[in-house]
N, C-alpha and C positions, 0 to 999 in steps of 0.2 A: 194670537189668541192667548187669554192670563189660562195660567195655572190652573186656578179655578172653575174656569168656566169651563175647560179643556175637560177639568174633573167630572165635569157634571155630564157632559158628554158618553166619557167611558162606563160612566153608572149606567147612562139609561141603557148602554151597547152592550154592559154586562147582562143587565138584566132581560134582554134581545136572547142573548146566549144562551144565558141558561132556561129558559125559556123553552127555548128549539131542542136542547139539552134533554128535559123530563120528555118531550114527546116523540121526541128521538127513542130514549131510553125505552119508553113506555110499550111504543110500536116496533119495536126491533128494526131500526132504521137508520141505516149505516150513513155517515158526514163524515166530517174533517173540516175542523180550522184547514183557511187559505189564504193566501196572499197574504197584504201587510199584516192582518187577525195570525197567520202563521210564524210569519217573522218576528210579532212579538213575543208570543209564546216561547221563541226558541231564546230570541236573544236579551229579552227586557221579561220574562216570565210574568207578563204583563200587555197592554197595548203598549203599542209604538207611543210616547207620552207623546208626539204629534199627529198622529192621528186620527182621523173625525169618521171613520167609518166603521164597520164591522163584515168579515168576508168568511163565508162558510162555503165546500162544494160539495155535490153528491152528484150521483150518477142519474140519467132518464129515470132508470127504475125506481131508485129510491125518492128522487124529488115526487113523483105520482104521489107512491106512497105517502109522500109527508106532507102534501096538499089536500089529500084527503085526510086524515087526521086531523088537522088542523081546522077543518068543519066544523066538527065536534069539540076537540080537546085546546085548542088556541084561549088563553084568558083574556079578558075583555078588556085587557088594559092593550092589545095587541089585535094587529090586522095583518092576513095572508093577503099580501098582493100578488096576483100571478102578473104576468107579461098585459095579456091583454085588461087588468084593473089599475094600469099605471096613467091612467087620467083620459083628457080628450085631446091630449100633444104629445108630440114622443121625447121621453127621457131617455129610455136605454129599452135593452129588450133582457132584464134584468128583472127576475121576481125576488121576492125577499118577504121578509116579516119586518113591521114599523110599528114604534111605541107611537100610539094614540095622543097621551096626553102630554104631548109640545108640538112644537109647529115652529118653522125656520119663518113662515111670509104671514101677516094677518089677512084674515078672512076677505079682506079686500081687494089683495093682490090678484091679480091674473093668473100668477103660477102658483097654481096648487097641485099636486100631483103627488107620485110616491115620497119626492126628495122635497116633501112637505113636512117629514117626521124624521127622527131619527131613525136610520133603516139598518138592519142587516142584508148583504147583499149575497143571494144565492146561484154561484157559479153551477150550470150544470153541465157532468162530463159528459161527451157525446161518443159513442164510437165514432173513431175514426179510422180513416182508411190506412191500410200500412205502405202504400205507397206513395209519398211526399208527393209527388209532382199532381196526384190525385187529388189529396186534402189539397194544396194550393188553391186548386180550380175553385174545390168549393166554399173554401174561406174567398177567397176574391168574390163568389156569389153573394154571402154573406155581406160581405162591403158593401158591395153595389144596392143593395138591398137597405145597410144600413142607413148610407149616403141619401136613398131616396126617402126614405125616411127620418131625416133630417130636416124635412121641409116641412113636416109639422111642429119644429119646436118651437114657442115664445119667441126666442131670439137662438141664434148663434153666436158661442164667443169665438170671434175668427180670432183672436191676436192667440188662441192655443194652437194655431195651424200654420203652416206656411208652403210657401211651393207650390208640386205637386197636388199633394193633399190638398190644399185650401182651391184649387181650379176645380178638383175630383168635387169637392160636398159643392163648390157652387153650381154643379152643373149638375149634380145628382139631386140635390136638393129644390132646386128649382122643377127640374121632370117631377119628382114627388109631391110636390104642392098640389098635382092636378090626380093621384091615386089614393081613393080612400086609407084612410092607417089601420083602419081594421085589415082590410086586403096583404098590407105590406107584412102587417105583426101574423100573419095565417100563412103565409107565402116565408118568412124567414125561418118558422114552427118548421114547415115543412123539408126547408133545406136544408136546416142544423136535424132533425133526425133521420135523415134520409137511410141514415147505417142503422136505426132502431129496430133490436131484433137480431140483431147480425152480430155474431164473434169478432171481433179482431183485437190486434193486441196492445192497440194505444186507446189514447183518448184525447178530445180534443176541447176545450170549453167549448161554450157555446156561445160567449159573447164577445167575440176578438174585437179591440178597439179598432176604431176610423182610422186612429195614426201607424197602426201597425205596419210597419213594411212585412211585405209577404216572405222576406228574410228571413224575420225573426218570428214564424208561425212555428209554437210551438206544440209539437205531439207529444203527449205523456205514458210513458210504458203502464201500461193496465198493472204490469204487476205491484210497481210502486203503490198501489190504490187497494191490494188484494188483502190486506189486514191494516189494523191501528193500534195505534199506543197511546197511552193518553200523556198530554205535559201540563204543568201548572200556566195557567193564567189568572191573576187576581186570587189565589189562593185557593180555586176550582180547578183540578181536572178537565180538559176536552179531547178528545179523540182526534188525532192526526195522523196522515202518511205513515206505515211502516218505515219507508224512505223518504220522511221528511227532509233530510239533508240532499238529496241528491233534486229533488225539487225546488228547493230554495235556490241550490245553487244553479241551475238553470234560469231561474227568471231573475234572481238577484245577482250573480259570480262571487263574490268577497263580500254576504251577507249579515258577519258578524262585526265588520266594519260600519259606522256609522258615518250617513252623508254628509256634504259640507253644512256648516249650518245656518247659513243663507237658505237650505234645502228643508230645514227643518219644520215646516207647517202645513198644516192641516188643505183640503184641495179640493173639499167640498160643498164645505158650509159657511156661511157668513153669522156668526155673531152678535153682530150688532138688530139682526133681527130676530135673536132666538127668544121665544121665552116658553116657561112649561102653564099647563094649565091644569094644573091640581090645585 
């Protein structure tokens, strides 16, 4: 992807941010830059210049809160997708906020859905249980659940899969062709909060990938998440982790190192069908 075009990407994912940013601020409503959105702030005080998405988390409580706001206060250049607004095929079980005016497919394509616009994508932390072998069970729920729910996507890109994994969605995915996706997307609600309401002292996202091995499920100490500092990106301020660094280096290990750079590109979007509509 050019430079430029990459450019025009992080403008419209800035202006996603700051966005979430005043209504955030406005409703007394607690976030945190996440994922690669955190790694760049830390290490490029900027997006990752490869980059094509934008990653915010907040906890059950606050995401409520900042769905309802968003009724009201969201500007119309911007749309609240919840989980279940994200089309009539399953992308992810991934809500967010999307700039309106662009679009990845023309109005022709088949796929149209959330990952039709530039989207920010809203990790939500869930209680989790403190004892590992516990959350295991019900992230492997979650799998099972997402795998069946695979069967209503446009297509599958298998060549991301392999093995194990790739037997798992074809056999999950095929069962899920014949279960409504409203059922599945109500039925996965249900098992990612099942700790809603309840103390404990981790937390766990909400959306653990397909290819995850249940190895690398990871639980995050609540305390890391119990204050913010804010760091520059694009020359704004955002609120992150107290313990940003001890987060990074869990899902990343040697974070300030930079990947090889055959690794260096974007993993979301295609290009050559973007264009904005202003």
């Amino acid at each position: 992807m050019k430079n430029n075009e990459m450019q025009k990407i992080h403008e419209i994912a800035f202006k996603i941010l700051c966005e979430i940013d005043r209504i955030c601020e406005k409703n007394d409503i607690k976030y945190f830059l996440s994922s690669g959105t955190l790694l760049g702030a830390v290490r490029h005080q900027n997006f990752i210049p490869w980059d094509d998405d934008a990653d915010i988390a907040m906890t059950r409580e606050e995401y409520n809160k900042f769905a309802e706001a968003c009724r009201d206060e969201l500007g119309d250049d911007f749309e609240f997708l919840s989980c279940d607004q994200s089309g009539n095929h399953f992308v992810d079980f991934i809500p967010g906020v999307v700039y309106r005016k662009c679009r990845w497919f023309d109005e022709q394509e088949e796929q149209k859905d959330a990952y039709n616009f530039v989207k920010t994508d809203i990790f939500i932390l869930e209680q989790s249980y403190n004892q590992r072998w516990r959350e295991k069970v019900r992230v492997a729920h979650m799998l099972m659940i997402y795998g069946l729910a695979m069967g209503h996507r446009t297509n599958i890109q298998w060549r991301k899969f392999s093995g194990v994994t790739k037997l798992a969605i074809c056999f999950f995915s095929k069962l899920g062709e014949k279960i409504p996706l409203k059922k599945l997307r109500e039925k996965y609600t249900r098992v990612s909060t099942k700790l809603q309401g309840k103390k404990t002292n981790r937390y766990l996202s909400n959306v653990p990938p397909p290819w995850l091995s249940l190895k690398l499920v990871h639980q995050y100490p609540a305390d890391w998440f119990s204050e913010s500092v804010r760091l520059p990106l694009n020359g704004k301020e955002f609120p992150v982790p107290k313990d940003w660094d001890k987060l990074l280096e869990l899902s990343y290990h040697n974070y300030m190192e930079l990947p090889p750079e055959e690794e260096r590109r974007g993993k979301h979007i295609n290009m050559n069908t973007f264009e904005m509509l202003e």
